[in-house]
C-alpha positions in Angstrom: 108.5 85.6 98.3 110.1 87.9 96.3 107.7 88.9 94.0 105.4 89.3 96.6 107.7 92.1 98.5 108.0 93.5 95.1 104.0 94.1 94.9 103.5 95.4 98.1 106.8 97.9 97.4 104.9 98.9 94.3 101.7 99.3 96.1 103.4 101.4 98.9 104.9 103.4 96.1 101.7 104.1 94.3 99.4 104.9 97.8 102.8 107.6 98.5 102.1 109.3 94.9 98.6 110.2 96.1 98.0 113.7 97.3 95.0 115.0 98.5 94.7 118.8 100.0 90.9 118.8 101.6 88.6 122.1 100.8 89.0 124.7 103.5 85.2 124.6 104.5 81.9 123.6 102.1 78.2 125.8 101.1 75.4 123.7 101.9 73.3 122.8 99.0 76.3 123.6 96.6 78.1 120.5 94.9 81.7 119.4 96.2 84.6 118.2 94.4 87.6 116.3 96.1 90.5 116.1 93.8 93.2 113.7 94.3 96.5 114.0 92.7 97.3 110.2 91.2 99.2 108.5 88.5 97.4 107.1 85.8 98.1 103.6 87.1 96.6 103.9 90.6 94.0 101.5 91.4 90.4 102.5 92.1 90.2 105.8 93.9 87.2 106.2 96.3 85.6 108.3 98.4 83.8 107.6 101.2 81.3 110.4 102.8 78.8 110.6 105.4 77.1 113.7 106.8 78.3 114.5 110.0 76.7 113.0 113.3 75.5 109.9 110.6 76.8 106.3 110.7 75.9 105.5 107.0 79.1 106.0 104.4 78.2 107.0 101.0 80.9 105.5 98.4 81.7 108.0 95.2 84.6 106.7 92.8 86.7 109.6 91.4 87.0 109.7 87.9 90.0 110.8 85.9 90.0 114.9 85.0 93.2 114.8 83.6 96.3 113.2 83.5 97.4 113.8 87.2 93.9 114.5 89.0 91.0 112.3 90.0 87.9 113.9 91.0 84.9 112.7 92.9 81.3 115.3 92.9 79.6 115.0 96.1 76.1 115.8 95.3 74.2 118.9 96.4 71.9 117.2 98.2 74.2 115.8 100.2 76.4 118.7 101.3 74.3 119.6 104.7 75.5 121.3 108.1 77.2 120.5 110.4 80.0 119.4 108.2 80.6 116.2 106.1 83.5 113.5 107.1 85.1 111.5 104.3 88.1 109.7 103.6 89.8 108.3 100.6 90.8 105.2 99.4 92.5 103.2 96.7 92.2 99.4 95.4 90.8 98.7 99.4 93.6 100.9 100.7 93.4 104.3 102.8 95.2 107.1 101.5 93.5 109.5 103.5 92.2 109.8 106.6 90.4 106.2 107.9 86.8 105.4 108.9 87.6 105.4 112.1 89.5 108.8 112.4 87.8 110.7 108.9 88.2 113.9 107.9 85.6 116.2 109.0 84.9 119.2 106.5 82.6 122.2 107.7 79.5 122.7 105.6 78.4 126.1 106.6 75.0 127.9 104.9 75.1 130.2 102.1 75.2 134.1 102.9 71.5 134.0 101.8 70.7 131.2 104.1 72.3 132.9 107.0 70.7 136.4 106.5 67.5 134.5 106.5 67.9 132.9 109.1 68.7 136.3 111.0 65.3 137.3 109.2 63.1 134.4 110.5 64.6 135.2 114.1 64.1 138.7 114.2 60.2 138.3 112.9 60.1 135.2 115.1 59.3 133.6 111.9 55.8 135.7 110.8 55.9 136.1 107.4 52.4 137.9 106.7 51.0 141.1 107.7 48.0 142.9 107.8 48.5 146.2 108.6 45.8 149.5 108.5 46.3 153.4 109.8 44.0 156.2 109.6 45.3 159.8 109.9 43.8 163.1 110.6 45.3 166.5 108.9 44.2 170.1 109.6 46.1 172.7 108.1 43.5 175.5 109.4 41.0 177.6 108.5 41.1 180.7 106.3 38.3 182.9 106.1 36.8 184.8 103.1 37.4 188.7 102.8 34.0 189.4 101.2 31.7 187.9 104.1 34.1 186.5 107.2 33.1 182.8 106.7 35.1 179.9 107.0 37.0 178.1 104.8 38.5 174.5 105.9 41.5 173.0 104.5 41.5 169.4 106.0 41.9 165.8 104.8 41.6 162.3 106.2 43.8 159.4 104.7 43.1 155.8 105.4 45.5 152.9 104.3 45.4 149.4 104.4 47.2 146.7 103.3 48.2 143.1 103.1 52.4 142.4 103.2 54.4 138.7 102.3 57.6 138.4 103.3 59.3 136.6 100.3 62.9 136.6 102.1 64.2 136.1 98.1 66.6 138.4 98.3 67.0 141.2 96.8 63.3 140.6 96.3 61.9 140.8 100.4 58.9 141.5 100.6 55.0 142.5 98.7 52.9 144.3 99.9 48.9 145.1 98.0 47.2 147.6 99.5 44.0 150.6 99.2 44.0 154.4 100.2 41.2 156.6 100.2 42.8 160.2 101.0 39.4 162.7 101.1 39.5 166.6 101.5 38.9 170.2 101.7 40.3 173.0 100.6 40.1 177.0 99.4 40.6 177.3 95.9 39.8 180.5 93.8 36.2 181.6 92.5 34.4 184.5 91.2 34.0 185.7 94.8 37.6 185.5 96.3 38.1 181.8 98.0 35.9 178.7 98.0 35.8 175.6 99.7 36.0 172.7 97.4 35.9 168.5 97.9 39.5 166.8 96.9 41.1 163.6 97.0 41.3 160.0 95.3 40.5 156.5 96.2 43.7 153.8 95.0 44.3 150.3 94.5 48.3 149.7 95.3 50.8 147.5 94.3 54.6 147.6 95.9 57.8 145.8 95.9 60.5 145.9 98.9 63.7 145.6 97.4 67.0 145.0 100.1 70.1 144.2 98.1 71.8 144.2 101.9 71.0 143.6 105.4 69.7 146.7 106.7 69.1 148.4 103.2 65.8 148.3 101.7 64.1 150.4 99.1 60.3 150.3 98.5 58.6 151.1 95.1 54.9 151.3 94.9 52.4 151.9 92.0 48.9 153.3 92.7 46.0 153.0 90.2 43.2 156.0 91.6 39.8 157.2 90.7 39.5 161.0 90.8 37.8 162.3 88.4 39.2 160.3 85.9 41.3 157.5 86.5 45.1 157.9 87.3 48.4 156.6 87.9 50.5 157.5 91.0 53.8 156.1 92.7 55.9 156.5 95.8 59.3 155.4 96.2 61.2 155.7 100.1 65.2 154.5 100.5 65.8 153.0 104.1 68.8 152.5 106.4 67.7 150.2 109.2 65.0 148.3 110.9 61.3 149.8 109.8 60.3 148.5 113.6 63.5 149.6 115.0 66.2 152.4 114.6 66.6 153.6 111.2 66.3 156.6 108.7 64.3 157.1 105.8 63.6 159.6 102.5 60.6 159.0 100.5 58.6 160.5 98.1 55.1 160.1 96.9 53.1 161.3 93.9 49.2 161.3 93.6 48.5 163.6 90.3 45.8 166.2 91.0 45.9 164.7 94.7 49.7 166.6 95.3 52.7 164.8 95.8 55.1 164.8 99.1 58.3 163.9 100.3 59.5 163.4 103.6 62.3 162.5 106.1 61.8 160.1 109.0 63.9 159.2 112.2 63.1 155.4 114.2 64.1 154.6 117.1 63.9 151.4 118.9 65.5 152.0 122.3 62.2 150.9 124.2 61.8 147.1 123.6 58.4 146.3 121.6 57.8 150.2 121.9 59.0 151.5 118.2 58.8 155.4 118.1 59.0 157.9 115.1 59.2 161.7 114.1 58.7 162.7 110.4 58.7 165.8 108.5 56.6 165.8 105.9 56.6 168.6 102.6 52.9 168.1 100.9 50.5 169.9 99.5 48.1 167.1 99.3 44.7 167.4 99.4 45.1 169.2 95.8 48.1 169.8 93.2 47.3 173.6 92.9 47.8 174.2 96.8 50.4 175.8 98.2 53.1 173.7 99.9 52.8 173.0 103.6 54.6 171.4 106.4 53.7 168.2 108.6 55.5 167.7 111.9 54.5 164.2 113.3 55.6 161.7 115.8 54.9 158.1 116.3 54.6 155.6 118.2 53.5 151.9 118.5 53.3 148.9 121.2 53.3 145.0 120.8 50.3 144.4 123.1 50.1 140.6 122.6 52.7 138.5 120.5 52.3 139.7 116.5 49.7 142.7 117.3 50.4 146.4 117.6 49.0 149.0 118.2 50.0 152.7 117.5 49.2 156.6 117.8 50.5 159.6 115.8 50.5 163.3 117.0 51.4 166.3 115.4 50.8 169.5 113.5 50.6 170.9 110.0 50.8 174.4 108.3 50.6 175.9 105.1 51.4 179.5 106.5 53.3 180.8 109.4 49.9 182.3 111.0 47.4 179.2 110.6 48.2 175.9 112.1 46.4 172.8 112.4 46.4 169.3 114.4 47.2 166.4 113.3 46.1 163.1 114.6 46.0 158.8 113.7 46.3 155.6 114.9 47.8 152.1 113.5 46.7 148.6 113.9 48.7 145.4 112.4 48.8 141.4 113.0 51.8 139.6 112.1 51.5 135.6 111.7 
């Protein structure tokens, strides 16, 4: 009788010297460790986990990680949301929590997981676009000195392009596109002025980059055909939603097609109806023009679920006294 009071004084003795503090909270798809504070001489130490909302107990013994701590790795596999319960035991006895009142520990999803999440919601989960926008520029005509006529100093711009959003942050998004940007504009002969054909056709390659929520810079290469074959890029630094509020800066070089860089203003006040104004320093179609100024505003509608449509209106000069129009549309499907 005595010995066995003894055994179950000794027993009582050894399940008091266990200590177990429980993590605060647990990263899905990350590994857990509970570590148990034990002497040497403690009997079997395990733990017992289930996912939360399951009926099925998983049983992990903890092994020794030093002198005074036991440790048992819950596999990554097995840390899921909502949370995980568990409790501990040793030699057949609980030392913390029971089966029937465990210890729930909140498994929550990894920042990247969260953001998206947010990113599947907001794009109700459409990951592919295809996307194409035509534009319209007139600066205005100038007219020769020597006989009156006309000189015209235009250029239309197509683009289109296919986009994957990756959601592999920072990486966010690819986009593979073409432009074809065709003009005409004065440029000096042996008789004063003279109208002459400018532009490029491209093949495109960009990467959207968003090292945060709401950031998001874009860098794109362009292989052309000119006269020869050249390389071009364009680069433009975000704050905010592309189809909602948000400001841009970008800038784009084309070789002997010009460059431009230009400032941008969304707004996204009207649900489904994203708007736009931009101002816009170029002197595309040609490098040796003079600078001239855009002044354009946009604006788009979701007229069935993943399709938009869009206009642009504005204006364009290269000098104070001529003025020209400019016009385009947009058309995109999201799925």
């Amino acid at each position: 009788m005595k010995t066995i009071i003894l055994l179950l004084a000794l027993a009582s003795t050894a399940h008091a010297a266990i200590r177990h503090v429980p993590p605060s909270s647990a990263e899905a798809g990350s590994a857990l460790e509970l570590v148990a504070e034990a002497p040497s001489t403690t009997p079997t130490l395990v733990a017992h986990v289930r996912t939360s909302g399951t009926q099925k107990w998983s049983e992990i013994e903890l092994v020794r990680r030093d002198e005074a701590h036991w440790v048992a790795v819950v596999p990554a596999a097995d840390v899921a949301r909502p949370g995980i319960d568990y409790y501990l035991d040793a030699g057949g006895q609980h030392v913390f929590a029971t089966p029937e009142w465990p210890h729930t520990l909140p498994v929550h999803a990894s920042a990247d997981v969260e953001r998206r999440e947010r990113d599947i919601v907001r794009f109700d989960a459409r990951r592919s676009k295809i996307h194409a926008a035509g534009d319209w520029i007139e600066f205005g005509s100038t007219y020769r000195a020597m006989d009156g006529s006309k000189i015209p100093d235009h250029f239309y711009r197509l683009d289109t392009d296919f986009s994957y959003k990756l959601w592999a942050y920072p990486l966010e998004e690819l986009h593979v596109g073409y432009t074809r940007l065709i003009g005409t504009t004065a440029v000096a002969c042996a008789t004063g002025s003279c109208a002459q054909d400018a532009g490029a056709i491209a093949g495109w390659f960009e990467l959207g980059l968003a090292p945060a929520e709401g950031v998001r810079f874009d860098g794109r290469v362009l292989v052309m055909a000119t006269n020869g074959f050249e390389l071009g890029f364009r680069g433009e630094g975000r704050l905010g939603s592309i189809g909602g509020s948000h400001i841009a800066l970008g800038v784009e070089y084309l070789g002997s097609v010009g460059n431009s860089t230009y400032f941008r203003l969304g707004w996204g006040t009207v649900p489904r109806v994203p708007m736009a104004a931009t101002v816009e320093v170029t002197n595309y179609p040609a490098d040796f023009r003079a600078y001239g100024v855009r002044l354009y505003y946009d604006i788009a509608n979701e007229v069935a679920p993943g399709v938009k449509l869009g206009a642009r209106v504005g204006y364009a000069a290269r000098v104070e006294q001529v003025a020209g129009f400019t016009g385009g549309a947009t058309a995109s499907v999201e799925f």
